[in-house]
N, C-alpha and C positions, 0 to 999 in steps of 0.2 A: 552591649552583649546580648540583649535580649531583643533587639532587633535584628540579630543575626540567626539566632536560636529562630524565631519566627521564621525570616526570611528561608533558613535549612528546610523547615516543616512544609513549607511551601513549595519551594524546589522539592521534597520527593511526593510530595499529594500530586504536584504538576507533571515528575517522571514515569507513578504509578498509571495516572491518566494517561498518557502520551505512551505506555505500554500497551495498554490494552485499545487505543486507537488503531496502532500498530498493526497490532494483532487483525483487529477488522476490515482495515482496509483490506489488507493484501487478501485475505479470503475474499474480501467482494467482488476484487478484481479478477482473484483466480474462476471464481463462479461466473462472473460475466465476461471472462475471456479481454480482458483489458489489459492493453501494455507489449511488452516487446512479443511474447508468444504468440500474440493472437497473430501474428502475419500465418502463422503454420497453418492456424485453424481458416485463413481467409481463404490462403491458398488450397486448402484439401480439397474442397470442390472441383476446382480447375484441374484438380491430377485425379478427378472420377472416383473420390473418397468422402462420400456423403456421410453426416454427421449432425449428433442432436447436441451440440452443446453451444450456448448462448454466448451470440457470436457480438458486442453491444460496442466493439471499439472506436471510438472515432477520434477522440483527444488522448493523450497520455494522461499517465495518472498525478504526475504535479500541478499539469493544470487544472484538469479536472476536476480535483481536489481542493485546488485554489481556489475555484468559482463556488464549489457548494459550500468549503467551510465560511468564505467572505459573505457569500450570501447568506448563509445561517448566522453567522456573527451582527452581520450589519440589520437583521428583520429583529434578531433577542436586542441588540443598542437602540431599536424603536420602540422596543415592548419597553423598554424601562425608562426613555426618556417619557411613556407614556404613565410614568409610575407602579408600571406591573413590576409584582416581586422578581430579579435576579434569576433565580431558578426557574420559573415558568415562565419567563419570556425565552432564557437559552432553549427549555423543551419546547416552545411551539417556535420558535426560529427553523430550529433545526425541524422541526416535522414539515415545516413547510420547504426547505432547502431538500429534505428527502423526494417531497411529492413532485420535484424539480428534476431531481436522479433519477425519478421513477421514468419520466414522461420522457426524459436523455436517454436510457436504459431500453426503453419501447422501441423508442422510432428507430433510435440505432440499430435494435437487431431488426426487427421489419424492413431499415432501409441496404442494410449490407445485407441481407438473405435474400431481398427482391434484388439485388445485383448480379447473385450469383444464379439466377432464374434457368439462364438457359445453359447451365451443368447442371440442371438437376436437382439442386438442392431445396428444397420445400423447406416453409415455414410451418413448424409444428406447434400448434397452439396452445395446448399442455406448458410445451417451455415456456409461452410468453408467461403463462398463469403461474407455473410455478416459479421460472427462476428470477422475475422481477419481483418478489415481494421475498424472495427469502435475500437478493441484493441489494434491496432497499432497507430491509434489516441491518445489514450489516452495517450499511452506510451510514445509519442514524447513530447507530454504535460510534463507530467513526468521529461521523462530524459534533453530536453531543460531548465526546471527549475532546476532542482538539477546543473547540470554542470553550469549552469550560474550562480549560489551560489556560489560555488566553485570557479568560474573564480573572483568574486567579492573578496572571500576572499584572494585566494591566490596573486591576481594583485593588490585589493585596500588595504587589508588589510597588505598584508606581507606575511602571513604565509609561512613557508619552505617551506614544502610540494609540491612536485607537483604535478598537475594537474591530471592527471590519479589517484594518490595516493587518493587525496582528495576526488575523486566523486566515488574510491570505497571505501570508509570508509562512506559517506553518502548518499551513492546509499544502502552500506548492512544496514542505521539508518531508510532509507526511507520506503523499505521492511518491515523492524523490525516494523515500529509504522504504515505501515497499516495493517499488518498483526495480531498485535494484538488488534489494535482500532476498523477497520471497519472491520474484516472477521466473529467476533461474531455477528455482527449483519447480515450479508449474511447467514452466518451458521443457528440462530438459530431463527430470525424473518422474513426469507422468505423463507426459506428451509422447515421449518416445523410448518406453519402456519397453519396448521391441528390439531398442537398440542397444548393443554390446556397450557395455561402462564404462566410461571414457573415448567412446567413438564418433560424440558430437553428433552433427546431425549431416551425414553423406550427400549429397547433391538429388542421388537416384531417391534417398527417402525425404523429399522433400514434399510437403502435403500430407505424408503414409504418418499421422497420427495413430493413437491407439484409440480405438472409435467403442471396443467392447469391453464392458464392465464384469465382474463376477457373474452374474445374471443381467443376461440383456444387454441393450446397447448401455455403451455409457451415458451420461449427462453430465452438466456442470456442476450440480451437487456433489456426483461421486469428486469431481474433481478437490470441489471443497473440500470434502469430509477427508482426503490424503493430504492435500496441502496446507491445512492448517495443523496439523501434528506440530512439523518442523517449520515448514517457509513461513506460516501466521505468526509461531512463536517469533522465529527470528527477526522477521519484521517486526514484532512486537518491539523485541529488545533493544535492535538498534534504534529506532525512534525514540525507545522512552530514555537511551542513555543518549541522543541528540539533547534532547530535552534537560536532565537533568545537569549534568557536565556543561551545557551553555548558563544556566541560570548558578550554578555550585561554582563556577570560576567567578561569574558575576557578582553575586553574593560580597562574599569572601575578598573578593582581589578589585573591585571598583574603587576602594578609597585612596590605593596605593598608585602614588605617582598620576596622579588625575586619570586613571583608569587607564593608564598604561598598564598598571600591574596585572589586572584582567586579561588585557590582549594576548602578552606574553606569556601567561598560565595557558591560555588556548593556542599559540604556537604551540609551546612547549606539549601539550595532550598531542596532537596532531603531529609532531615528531614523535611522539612515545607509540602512538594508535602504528604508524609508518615502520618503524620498525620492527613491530610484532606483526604485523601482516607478512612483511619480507622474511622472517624467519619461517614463518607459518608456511607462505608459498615453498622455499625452499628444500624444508624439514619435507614436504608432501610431494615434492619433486625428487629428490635423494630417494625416499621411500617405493614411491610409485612408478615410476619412470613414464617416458611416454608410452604414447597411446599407439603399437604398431599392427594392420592388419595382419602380419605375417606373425607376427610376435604372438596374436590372441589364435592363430588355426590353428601352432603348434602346441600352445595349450588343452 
């Protein structure tokens, strides 16, 4: 019983964690324009729609995510096979996996802005100055919390797995669920805020981002400081209940039937997760109906 009680305390220190990773990634990305949006931002040039916001994409964000958290995992599993305490070796892993983002972060946008040379689009320096170190923030956020999950599971929990292994298997889950939670909302309610609500994105405004901020042009910051309201949250959330619901069926349901019982508790989530989404879409479809040009003039 009280290795179970442990094991629970564990699982939510680990989903608390795996929240607030959540949370940072998808800001990082929304700030350095990473993931499925950024084609908008690659293309704006091309359709003669210059723009200051930091354009760094090259990998998607699972794997990208994959390679910093492994590599921050696998330099802290050197720091301690060197006998550094636990905690300071995960923080200098991760600073040095940062200073790796950083220099990923640089060339990427210097190398897609020197692509887009002859539309016009100039690299503004300012960006490089400010929005890679407030991305590299994030990211330490990020990759500090994943590997320290990971360190929890693998040291408190047991698991095989080592360390490096572990934090790229949910370095590429971290990627995955903000990439799919918060980068729709980057993409399509601040990208193109121009655009009638529920109109998607038209053929003719393709590139035609929204380029001005309150005061001034925009940058990637403003983009942040909108996107992580809701898309940071929500990417938050689903990551840290990836996190908590895989290790809580674990837990709990491993001894039964040689860890059959586990499996079937995570079928069974994943028919429950399925049906409440189908409701969800439905109830919102009933409600809203589509999307018609003619439907929104005569409004």
């Amino acid at each position: 019983m009280e290795q179970i009680v442990f094991g629970i305390g564990i699982t939510a220190l680990t989903g608390a964690l795996a929240t607030v990773a959540g949370s940072a990634e998808d800001t990082e990305s929304n700030i350095g324009s990473q993931g499925d949006p950024n084609s908008q931002v690659q293309l704006a040039p091309q359709m003669g729609f210059l723009h200051r916001i930091f354009n760094k994409a090259v990998a998607g964000e699972p794997p990208a995510y994959g390679l910093w958290c492994a590599l921050g995992a696998g330099l802290a599993w050197a720091f301690m096979a060197m006998q550094i305490n636990a905690i300071l070796a995960i923080v200098l892993g991760c600073v040095l996996a940062v200073f790796v983002q950083g220099v990923y972060a640089t060339t990427a946008y210097l190398g897609r802005t020197a692509s887009l040379a002859k539309f016009g689009q100039p690299v503004y320096v300012d960006i490089i100055k400010s929005m890679t170190t407030v991305t590299m923030a994030h990211a330490f956020i990020a990759i500090f919390c994943t590997v320290a999950l990971c360190q929890l599971i693998n040291g408190a929990l047991g698991h095989p797995f080592p360390l490096p292994l572990l934090a790229l298997i949910w370095g590429i889950a971290l990627g995955a669920a903000g990439s799919a939670t918060g980068n729709p909302y980057y993409g399509k309610e601040r990208q193109y805020q121009n655009q009638k609500f529920g109109a998607g994105v038209p053929i003719s405004a393709s590139g035609n981002i929204v380029r001005y901020a309150e005061a001034g042009e925009r940058n990637s910051i403003d983009n942040g400081f909108f996107t992580h309201k809701i898309g940071g949250s929500a990417s938050g959330i689903c990551f840290g209940l990836i996190v908590f619901l895989e290790l809580w069926r674990t837990i709990l349901f491993e001894k039964i039937y040689a860890g059959w019982g586990a499996i079937a508790v995570g079928v069974l989530l994943i028919l429950i997760f399925t049906v409440i989404d189908r409701y969800i879409e439905v109830w919102a479809r009933k409600n809203y109906g589509p999307y018609t040009a003619a439907k929104e003039a005569e409004s």
